[in-house]
DRENPA-3360 file (N, C-alpha, C; in nm, 2 decimals, always signed):
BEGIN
1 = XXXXXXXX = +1.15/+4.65/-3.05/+1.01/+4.63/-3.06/+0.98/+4.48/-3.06 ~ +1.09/+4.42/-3.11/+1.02/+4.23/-3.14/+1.03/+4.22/-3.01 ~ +1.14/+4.25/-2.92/+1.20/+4.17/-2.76/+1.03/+4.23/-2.67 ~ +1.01/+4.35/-2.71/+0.91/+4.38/-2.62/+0.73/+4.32/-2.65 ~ +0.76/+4.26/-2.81/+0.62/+4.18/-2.81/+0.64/+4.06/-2.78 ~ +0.78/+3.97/-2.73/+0.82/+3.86/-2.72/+0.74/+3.87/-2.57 ~ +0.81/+3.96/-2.49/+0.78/+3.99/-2.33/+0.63/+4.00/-2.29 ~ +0.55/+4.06/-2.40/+0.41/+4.08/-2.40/+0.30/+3.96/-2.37;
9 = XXXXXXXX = +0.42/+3.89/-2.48/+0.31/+3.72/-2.53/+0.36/+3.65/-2.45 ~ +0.43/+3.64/-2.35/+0.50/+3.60/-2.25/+0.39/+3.59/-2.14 ~ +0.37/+3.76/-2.09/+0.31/+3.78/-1.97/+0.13/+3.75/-1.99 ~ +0.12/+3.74/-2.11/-0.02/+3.71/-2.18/-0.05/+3.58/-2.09 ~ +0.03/+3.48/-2.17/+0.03/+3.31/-2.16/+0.05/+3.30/-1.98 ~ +0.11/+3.41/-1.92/+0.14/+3.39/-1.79/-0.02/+3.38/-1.72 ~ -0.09/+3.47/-1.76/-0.19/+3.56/-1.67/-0.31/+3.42/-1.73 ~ -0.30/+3.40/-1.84/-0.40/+3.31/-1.88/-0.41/+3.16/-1.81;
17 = XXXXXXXX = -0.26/+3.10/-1.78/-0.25/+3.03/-1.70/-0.29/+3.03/-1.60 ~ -0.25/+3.17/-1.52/-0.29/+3.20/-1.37/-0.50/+3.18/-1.37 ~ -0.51/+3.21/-1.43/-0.66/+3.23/-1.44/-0.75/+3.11/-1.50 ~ -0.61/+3.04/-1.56/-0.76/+2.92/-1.62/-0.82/+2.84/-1.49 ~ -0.91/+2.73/-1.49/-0.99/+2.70/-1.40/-0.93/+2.57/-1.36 ~ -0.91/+2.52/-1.25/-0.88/+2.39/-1.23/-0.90/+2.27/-1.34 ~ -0.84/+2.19/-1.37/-0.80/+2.10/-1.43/-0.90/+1.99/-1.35 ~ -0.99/+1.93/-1.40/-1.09/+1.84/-1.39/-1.01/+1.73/-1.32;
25 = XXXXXXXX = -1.08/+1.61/-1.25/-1.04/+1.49/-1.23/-1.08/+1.39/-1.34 ~ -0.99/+1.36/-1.39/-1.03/+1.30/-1.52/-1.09/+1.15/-1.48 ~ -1.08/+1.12/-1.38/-1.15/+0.95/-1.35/-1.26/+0.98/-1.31 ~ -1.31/+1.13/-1.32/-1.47/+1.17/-1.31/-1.56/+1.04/-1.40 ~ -1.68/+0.98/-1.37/-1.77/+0.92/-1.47/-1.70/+0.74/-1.43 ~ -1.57/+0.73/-1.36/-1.55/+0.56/-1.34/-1.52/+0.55/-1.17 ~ -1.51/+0.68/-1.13/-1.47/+0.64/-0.99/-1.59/+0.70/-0.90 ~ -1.70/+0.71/-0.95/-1.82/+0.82/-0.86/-1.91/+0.71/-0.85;
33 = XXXXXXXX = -1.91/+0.58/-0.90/-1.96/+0.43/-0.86/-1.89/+0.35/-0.82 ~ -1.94/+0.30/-0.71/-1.91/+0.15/-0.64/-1.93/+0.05/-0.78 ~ -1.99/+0.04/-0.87/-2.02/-0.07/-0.96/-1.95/-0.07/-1.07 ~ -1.85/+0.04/-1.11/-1.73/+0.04/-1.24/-1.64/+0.10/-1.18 ~ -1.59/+0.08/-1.05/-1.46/+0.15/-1.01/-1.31/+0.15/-1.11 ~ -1.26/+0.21/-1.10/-1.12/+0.18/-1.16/-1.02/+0.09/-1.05 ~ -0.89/+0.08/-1.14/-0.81/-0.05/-1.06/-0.69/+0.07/-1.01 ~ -0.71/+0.02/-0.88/-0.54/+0.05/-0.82/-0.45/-0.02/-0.77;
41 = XXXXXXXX = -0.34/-0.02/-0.89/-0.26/-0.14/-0.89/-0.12/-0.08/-0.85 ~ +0.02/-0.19/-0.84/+0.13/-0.17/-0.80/+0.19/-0.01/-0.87 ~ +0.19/+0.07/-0.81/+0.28/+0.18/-0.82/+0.14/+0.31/-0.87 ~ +0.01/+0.24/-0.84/-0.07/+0.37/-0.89/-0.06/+0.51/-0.80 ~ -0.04/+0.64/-0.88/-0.01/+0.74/-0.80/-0.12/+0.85/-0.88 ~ -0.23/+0.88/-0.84/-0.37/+0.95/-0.93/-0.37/+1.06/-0.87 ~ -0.42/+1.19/-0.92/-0.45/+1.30/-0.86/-0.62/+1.31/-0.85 ~ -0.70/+1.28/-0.74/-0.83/+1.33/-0.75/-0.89/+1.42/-0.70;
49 = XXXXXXXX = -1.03/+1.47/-0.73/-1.10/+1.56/-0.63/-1.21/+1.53/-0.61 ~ -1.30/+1.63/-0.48/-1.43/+1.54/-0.46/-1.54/+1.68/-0.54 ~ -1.51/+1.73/-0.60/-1.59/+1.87/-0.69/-1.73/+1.77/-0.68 ~ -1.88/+1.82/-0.61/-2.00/+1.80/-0.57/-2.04/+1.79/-0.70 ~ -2.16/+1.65/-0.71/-2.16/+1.61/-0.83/-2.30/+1.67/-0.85 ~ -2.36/+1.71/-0.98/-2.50/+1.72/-1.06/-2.58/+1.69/-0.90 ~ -2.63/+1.81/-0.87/-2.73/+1.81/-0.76/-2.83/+1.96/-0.67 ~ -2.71/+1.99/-0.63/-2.56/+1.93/-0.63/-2.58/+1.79/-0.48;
57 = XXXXXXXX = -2.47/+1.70/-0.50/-2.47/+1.65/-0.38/-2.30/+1.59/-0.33 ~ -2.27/+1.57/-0.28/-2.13/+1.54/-0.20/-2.08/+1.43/-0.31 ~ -1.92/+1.46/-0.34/-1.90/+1.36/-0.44/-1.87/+1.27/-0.35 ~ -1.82/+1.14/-0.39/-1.76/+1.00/-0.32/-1.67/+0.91/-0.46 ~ -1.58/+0.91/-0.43/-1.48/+0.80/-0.51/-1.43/+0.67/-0.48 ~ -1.43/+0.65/-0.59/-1.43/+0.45/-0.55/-1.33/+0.41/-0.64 ~ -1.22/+0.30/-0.60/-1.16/+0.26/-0.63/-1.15/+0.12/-0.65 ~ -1.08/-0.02/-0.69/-1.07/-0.13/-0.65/-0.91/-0.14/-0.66;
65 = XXXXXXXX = -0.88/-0.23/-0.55/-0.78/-0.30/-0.54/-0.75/-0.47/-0.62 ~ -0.72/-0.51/-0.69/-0.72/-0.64/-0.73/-0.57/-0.64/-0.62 ~ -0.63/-0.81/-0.55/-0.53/-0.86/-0.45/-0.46/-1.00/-0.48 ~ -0.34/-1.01/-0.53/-0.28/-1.16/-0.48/-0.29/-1.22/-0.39 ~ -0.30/-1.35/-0.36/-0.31/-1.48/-0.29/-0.18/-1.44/-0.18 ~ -0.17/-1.46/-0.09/-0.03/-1.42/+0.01/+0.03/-1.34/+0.00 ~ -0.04/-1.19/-0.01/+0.00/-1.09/-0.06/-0.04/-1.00/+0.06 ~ +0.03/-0.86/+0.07/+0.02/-0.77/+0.11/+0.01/-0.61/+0.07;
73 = XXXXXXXX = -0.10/-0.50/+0.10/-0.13/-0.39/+0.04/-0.13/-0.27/+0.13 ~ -0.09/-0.14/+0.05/-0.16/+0.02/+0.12/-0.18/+0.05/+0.03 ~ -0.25/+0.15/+0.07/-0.31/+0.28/+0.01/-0.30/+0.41/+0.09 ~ -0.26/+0.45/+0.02/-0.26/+0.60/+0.12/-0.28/+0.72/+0.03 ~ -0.41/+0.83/+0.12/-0.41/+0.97/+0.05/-0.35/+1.04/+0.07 ~ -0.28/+1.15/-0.01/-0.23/+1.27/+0.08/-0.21/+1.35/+0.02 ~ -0.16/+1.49/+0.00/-0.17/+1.60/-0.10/-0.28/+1.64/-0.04 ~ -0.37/+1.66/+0.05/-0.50/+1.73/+0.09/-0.50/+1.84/+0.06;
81 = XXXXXXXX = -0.61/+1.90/+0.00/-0.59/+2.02/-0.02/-0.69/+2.10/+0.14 ~ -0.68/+2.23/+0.14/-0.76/+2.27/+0.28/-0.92/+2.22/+0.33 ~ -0.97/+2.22/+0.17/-1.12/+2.20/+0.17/-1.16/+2.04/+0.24 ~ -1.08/+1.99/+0.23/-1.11/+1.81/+0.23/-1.01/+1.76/+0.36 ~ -0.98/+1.85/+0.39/-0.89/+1.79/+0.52/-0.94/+1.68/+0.62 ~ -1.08/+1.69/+0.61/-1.18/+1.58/+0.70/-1.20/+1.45/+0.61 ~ -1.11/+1.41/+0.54/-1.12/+1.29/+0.45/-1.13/+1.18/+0.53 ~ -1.24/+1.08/+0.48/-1.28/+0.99/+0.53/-1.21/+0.85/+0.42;
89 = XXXXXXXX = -1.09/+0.77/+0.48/-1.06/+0.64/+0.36/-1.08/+0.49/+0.39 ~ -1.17/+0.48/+0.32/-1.23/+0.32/+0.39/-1.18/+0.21/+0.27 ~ -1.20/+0.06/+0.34/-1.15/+0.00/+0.24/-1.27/-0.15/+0.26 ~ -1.35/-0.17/+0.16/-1.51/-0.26/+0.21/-1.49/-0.42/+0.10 ~ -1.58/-0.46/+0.13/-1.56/-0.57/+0.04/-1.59/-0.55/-0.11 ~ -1.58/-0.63/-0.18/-1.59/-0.65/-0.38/-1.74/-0.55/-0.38 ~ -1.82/-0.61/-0.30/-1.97/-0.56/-0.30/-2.03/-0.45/-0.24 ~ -1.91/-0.38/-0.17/-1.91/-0.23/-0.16/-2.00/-0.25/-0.05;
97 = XXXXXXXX = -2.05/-0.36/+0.05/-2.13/-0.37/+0.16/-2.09/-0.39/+0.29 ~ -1.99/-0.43/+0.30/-1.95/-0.45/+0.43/-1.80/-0.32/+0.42 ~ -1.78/-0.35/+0.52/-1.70/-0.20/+0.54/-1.56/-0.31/+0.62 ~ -1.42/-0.34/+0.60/-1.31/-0.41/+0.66/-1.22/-0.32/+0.71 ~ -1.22/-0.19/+0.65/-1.09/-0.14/+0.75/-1.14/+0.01/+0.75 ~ -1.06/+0.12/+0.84/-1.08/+0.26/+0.83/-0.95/+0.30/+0.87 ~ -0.93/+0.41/+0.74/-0.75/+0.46/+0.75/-0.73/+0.52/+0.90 ~ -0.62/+0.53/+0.93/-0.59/+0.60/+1.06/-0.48/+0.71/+0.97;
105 = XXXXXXXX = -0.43/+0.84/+1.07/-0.30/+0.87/+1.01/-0.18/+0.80/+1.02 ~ -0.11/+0.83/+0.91/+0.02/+0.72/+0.93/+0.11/+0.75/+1.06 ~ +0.11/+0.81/+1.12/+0.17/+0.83/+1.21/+0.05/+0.87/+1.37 ~ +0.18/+0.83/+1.44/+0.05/+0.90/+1.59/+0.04/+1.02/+1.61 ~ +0.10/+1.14/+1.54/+0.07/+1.20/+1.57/-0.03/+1.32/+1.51 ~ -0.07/+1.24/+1.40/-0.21/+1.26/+1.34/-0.12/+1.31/+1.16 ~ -0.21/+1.41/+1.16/-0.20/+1.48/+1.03/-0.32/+1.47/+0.97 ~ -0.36/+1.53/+0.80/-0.46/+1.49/+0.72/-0.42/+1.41/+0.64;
113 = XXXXXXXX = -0.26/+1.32/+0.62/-0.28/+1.18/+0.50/-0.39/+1.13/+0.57 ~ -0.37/+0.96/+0.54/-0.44/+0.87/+0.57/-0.39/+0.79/+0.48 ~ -0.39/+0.62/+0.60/-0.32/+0.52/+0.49/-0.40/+0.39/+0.57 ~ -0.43/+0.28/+0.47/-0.46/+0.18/+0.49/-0.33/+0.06/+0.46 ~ -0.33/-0.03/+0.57/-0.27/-0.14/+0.51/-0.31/-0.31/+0.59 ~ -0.28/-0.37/+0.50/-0.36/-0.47/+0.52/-0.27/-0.61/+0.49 ~ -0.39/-0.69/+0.50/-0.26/-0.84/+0.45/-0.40/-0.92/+0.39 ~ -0.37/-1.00/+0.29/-0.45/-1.07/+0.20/-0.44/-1.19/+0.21;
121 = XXXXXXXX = -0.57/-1.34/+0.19/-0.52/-1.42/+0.29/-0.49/-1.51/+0.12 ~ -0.56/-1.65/+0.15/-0.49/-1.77/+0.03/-0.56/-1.73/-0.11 ~ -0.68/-1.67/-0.10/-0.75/-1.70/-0.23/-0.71/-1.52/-0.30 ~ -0.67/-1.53/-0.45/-0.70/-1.40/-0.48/-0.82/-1.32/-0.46 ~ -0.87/-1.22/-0.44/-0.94/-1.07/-0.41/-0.96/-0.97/-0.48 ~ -1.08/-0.91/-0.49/-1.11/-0.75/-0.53/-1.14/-0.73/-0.39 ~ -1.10/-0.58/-0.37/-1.16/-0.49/-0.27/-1.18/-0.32/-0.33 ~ -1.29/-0.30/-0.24/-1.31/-0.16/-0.29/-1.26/-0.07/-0.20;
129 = XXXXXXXX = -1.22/+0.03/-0.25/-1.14/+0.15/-0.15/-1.24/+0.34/-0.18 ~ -1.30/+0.36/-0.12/-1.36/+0.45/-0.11/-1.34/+0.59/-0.05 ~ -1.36/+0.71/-0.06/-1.31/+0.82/-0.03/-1.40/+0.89/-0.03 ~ -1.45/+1.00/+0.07/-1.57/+1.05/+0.10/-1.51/+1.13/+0.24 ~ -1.62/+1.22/+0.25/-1.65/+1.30/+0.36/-1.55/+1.44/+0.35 ~ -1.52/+1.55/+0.24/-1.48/+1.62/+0.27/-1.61/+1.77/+0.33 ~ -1.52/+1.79/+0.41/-1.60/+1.92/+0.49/-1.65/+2.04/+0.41 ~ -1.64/+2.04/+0.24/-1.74/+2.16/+0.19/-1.84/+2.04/+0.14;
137 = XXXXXXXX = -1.83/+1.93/+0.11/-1.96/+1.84/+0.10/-2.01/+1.87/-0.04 ~ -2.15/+1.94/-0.04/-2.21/+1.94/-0.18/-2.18/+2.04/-0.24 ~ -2.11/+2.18/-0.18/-2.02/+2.27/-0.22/-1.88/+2.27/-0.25 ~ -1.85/+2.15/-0.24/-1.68/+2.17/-0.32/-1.62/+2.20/-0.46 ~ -1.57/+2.25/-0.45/-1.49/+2.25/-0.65/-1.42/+2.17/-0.68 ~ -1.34/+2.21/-0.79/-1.25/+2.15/-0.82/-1.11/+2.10/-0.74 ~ -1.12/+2.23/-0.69/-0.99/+2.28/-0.60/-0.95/+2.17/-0.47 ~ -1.11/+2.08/-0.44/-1.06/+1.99/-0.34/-1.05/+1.89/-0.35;
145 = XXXXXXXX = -0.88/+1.86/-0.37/-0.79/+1.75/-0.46/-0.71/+1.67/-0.33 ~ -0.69/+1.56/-0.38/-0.62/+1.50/-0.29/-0.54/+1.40/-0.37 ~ -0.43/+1.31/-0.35/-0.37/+1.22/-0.42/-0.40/+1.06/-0.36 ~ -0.40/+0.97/-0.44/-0.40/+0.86/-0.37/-0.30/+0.80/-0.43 ~ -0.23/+0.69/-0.35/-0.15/+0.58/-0.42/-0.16/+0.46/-0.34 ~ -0.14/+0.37/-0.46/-0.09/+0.24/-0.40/+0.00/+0.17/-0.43 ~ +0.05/+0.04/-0.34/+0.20/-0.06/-0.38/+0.14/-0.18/-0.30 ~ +0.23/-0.25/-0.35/+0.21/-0.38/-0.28/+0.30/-0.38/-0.21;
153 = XXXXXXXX = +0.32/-0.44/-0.07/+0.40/-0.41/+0.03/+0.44/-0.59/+0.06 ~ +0.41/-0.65/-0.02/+0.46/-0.83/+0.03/+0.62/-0.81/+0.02 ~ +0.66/-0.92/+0.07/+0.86/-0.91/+0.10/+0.85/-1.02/+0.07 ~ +0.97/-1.01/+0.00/+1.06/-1.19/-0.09/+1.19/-1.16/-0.04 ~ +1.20/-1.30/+0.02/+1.32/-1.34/+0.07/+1.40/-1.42/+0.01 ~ +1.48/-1.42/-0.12/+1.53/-1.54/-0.21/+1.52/-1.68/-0.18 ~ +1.61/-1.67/-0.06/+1.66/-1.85/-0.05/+1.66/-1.86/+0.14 ~ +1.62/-1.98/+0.15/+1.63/-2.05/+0.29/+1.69/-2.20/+0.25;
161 = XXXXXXXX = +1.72/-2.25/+0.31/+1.74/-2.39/+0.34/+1.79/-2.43/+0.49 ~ +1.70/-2.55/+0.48/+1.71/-2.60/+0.62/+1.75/-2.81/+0.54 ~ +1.86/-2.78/+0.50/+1.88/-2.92/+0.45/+2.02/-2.97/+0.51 ~ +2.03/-3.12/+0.56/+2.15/-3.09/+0.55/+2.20/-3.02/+0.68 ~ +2.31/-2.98/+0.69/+2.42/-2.91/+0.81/+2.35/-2.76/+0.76 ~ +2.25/-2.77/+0.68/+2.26/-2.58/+0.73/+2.14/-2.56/+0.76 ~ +2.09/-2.45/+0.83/+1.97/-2.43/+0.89/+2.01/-2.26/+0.90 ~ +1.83/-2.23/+0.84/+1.83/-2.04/+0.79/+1.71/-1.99/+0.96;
169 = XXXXXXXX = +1.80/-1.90/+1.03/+1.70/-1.78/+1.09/+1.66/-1.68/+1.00 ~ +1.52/-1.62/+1.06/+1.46/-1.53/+1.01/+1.47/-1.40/+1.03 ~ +1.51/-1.28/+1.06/+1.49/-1.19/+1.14/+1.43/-1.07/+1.11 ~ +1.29/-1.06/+1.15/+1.21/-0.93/+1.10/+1.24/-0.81/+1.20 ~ +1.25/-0.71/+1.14/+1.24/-0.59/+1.25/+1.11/-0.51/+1.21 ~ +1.02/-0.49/+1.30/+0.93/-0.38/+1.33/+0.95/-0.24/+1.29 ~ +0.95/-0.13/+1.21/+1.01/-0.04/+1.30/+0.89/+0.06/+1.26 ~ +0.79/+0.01/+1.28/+0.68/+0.07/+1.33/+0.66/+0.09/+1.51;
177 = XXXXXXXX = +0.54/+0.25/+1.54/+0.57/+0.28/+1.65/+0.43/+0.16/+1.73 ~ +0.37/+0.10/+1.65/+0.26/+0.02/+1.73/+0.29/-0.13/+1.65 ~ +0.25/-0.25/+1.72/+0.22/-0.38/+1.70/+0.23/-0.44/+1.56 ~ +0.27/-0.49/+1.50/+0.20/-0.50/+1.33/+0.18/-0.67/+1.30 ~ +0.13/-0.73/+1.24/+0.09/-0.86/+1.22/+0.19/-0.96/+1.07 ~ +0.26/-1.06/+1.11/+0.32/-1.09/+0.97/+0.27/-1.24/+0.94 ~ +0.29/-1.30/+0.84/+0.26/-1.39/+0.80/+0.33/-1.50/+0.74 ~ +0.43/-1.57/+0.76/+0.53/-1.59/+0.64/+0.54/-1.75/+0.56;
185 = XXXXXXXX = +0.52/-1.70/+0.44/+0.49/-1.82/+0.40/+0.59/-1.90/+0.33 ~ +0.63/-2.04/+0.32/+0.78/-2.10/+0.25/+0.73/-2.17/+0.13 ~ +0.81/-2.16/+0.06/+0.80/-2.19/-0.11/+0.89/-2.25/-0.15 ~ +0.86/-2.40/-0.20/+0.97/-2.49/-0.23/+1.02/-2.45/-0.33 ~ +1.12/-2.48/-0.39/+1.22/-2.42/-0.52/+1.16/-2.44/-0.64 ~ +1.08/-2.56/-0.65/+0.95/-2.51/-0.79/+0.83/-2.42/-0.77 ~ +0.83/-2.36/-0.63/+0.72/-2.29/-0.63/+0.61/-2.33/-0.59 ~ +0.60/-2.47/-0.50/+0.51/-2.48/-0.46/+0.47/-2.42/-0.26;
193 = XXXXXXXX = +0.37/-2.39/-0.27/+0.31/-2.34/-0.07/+0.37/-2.46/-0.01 ~ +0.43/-2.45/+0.07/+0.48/-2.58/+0.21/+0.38/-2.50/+0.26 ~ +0.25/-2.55/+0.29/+0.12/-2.47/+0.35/+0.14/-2.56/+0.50 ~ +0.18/-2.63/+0.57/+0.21/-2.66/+0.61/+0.30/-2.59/+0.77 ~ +0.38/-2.53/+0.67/+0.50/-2.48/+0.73/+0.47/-2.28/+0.74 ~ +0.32/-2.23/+0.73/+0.29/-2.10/+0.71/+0.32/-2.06/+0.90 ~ +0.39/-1.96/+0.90/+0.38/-1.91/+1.03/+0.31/-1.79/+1.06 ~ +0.22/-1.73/+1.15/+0.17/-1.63/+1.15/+0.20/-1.55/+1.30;
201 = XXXXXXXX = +0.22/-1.46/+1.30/+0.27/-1.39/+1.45/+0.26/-1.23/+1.46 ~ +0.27/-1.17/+1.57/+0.28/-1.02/+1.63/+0.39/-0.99/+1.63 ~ +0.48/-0.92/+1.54/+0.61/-0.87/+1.60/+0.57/-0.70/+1.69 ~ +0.58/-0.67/+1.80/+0.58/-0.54/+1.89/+0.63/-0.42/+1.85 ~ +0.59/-0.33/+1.86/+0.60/-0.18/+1.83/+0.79/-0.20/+1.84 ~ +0.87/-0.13/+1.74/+0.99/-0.13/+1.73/+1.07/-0.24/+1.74 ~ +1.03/-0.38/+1.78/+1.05/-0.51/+1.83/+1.13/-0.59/+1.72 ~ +1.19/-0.76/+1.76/+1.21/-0.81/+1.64/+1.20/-0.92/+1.69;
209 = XXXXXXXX = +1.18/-0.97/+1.62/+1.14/-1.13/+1.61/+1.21/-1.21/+1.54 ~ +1.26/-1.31/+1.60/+1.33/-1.41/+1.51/+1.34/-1.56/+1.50 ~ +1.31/-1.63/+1.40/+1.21/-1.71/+1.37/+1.33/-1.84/+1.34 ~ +1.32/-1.90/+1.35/+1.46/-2.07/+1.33/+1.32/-2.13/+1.26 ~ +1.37/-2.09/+1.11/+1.25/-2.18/+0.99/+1.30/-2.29/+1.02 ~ +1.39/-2.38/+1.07/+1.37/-2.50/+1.07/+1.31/-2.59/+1.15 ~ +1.24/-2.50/+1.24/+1.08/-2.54/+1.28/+0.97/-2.59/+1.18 ~ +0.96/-2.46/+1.15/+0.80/-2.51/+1.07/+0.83/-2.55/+0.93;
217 = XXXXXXXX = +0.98/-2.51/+0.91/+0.99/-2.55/+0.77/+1.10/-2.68/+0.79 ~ +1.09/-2.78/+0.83/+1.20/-2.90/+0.86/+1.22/-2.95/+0.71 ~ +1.37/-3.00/+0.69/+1.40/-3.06/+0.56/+1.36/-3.01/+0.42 ~ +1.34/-2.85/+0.43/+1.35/-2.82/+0.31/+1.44/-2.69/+0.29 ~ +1.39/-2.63/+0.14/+1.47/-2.56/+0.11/+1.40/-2.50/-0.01 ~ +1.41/-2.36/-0.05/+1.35/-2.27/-0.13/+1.35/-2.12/-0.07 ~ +1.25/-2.05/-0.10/+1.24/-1.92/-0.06/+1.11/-1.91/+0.00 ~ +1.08/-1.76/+0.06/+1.01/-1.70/+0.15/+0.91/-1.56/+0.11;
225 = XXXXXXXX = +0.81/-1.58/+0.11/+0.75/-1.42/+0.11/+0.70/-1.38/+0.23 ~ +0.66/-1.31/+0.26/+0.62/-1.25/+0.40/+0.50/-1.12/+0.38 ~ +0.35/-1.18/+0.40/+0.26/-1.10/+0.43/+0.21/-0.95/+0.55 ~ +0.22/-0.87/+0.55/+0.21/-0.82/+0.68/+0.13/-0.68/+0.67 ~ +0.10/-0.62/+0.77/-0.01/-0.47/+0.80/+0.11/-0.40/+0.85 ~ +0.21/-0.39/+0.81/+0.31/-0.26/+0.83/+0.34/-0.18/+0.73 ~ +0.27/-0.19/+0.64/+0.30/-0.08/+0.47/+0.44/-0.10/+0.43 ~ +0.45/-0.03/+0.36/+0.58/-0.04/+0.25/+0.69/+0.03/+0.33;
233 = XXXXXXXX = +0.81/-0.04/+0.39/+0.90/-0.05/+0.42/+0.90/-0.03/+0.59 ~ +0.80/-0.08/+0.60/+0.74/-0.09/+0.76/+0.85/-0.21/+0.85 ~ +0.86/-0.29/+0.74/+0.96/-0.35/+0.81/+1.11/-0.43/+0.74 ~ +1.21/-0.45/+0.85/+1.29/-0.52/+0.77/+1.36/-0.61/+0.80 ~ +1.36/-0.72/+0.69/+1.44/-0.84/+0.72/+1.54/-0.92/+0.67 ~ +1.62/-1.02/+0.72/+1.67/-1.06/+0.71/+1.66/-1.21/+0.74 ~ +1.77/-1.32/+0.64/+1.75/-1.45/+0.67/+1.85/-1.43/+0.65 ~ +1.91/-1.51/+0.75/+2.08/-1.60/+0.78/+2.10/-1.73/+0.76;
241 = XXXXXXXX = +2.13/-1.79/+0.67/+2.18/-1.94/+0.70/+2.31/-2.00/+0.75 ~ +2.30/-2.06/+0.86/+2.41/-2.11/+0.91/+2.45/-2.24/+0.82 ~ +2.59/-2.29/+0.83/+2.66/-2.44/+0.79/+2.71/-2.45/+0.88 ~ +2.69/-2.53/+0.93/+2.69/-2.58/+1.10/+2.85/-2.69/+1.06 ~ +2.91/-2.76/+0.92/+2.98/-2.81/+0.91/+3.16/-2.74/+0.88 ~ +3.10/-2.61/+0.83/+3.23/-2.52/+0.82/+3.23/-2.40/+0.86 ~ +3.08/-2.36/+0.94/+3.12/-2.25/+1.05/+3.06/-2.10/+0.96 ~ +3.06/-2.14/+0.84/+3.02/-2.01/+0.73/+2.89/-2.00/+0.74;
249 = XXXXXXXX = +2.89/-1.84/+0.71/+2.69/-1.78/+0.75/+2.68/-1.69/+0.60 ~ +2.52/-1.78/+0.56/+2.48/-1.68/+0.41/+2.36/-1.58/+0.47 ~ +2.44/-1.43/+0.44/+2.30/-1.34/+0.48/+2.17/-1.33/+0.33 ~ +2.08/-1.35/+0.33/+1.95/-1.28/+0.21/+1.87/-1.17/+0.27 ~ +1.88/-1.08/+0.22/+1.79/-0.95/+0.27/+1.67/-0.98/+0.22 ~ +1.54/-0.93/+0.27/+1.40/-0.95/+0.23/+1.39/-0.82/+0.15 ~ +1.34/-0.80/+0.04/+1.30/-0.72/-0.07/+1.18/-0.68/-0.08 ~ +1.09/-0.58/-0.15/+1.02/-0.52/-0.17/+0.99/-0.50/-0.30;
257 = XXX = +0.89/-0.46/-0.37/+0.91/-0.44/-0.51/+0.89/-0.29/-0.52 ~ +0.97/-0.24/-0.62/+0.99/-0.12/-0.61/+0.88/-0.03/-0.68 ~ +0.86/+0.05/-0.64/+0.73/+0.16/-0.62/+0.68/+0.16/-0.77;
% end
């Protein structure tokens, strides 16, 4: 008798579960304004929905990104649920007025994610990231959920030096299927911008590029970050330094911060 009221209160708690109601978006009330958005920062991973607000009328979610100075960003949604598959993800200025980018799918050959990525120039930044347009509109529930996340996608390269008998190449690889834009900036060993020595370039759909910092960076020595619109682990590099006096080569791999 006890095993069969155990089995009871079992299938009870089952059925009650099955039946309770979707679980709200709890950033309901901070993300349905452009003017108190919430922050999405390194490794944010949220579950939202667009459930039609008091109207009824179409929900819209808003986000901000806080951006580093020589820094690089994505964002990407995905988890779509059926209702929202027509997701619209935009990324506009502080002021929610101008409009800078519009996600594509991460790949060419479509899907319903969507990812933005971008590159940030000298001065730190807010930007807003917006989400809108699913196809039940002012009829949606709960049920039309989607996930967003973001990372910062800048690459640190430890050490370069071009002092001396040694002199460091660069070598980024693409291995994205279209064009992507990089930026790379050199940092003396206390940390100051050789602004001077910033290179900016196209590396080509799957392509690589390779850079002899002892161009733009002559007679120094420190480390490297690298800005770019290839998202998180879009691309990958490497710096070599040669000693031209005993023939020996130091590899540094370019890094990422982890999710």
């Amino acid at each position: 008798m006890r095993t069969q009221a155990k089995v009871a209160s079992s299938v009870l708690v089952l059925v009650v579960l099955l039946i309770a109601p979707a679980q709200a978006d709890v950033w309901d009330g901070n993300d349905d304004q452009s003017s108190k958005p919430h922050d999405l920062t390194q490794g944010s991973d949220e579950a939202h929905d667009l459930a039609a607000r008091p109207g009824p009328v179409a929900d819209v979610d808003w986000s901000r990104v806080p951006q580093e100075a020589y820094s690089s960003y994505e964002v990407t949604i995905d988890g779509v649920a059926s209702q929202v598959e027509t997701l619209e993800l935009t990324r506009l200025d502080a002021s929610g007025s101008t409009l800078l980018q519009t996600a594509a799918a991460p790949n060419v050959v479509g899907g319903t994610s969507r990812v933005l990525e971008w590159k940030n120039g000298s001065s730190p930044a807010f930007g807003l990231i917006r989400v809108q347009g699913a196809a039940c509109g002012a009829t949606c529930g709960k049920d039309a959920a989607y996930r967003i996340r973001a990372v910062e996608t800048t690459i640190a390269v430890p050490r370069f030096n071009n002092i001396g008998t040694q002199m460091t190449t660069l070598l980024i690889q693409n291995t994205r299927p279209t064009a992507r834009s990089v930026t790379v900036y050199f940092w003396s060993g206390f940390g100051n911008l050789l602004s001077a020595s910033t290179s900016t370039f196209s590396v080509a759909a799957h392509g690589l590029a390779v850079l002899n910092t002892s161009i733009p960076a002559t007679n120094s020595l420190g480390s490297i970050t690298i800005a770019h619109d290839a998202g998180y682990g879009g691309l990958a590099v490497k710096a070599t330094t040669t000693e031209s006096a005993t023939g020996f080569s130091f590899d540094t791999l370019g890094t990422y911060k982890p999710r």
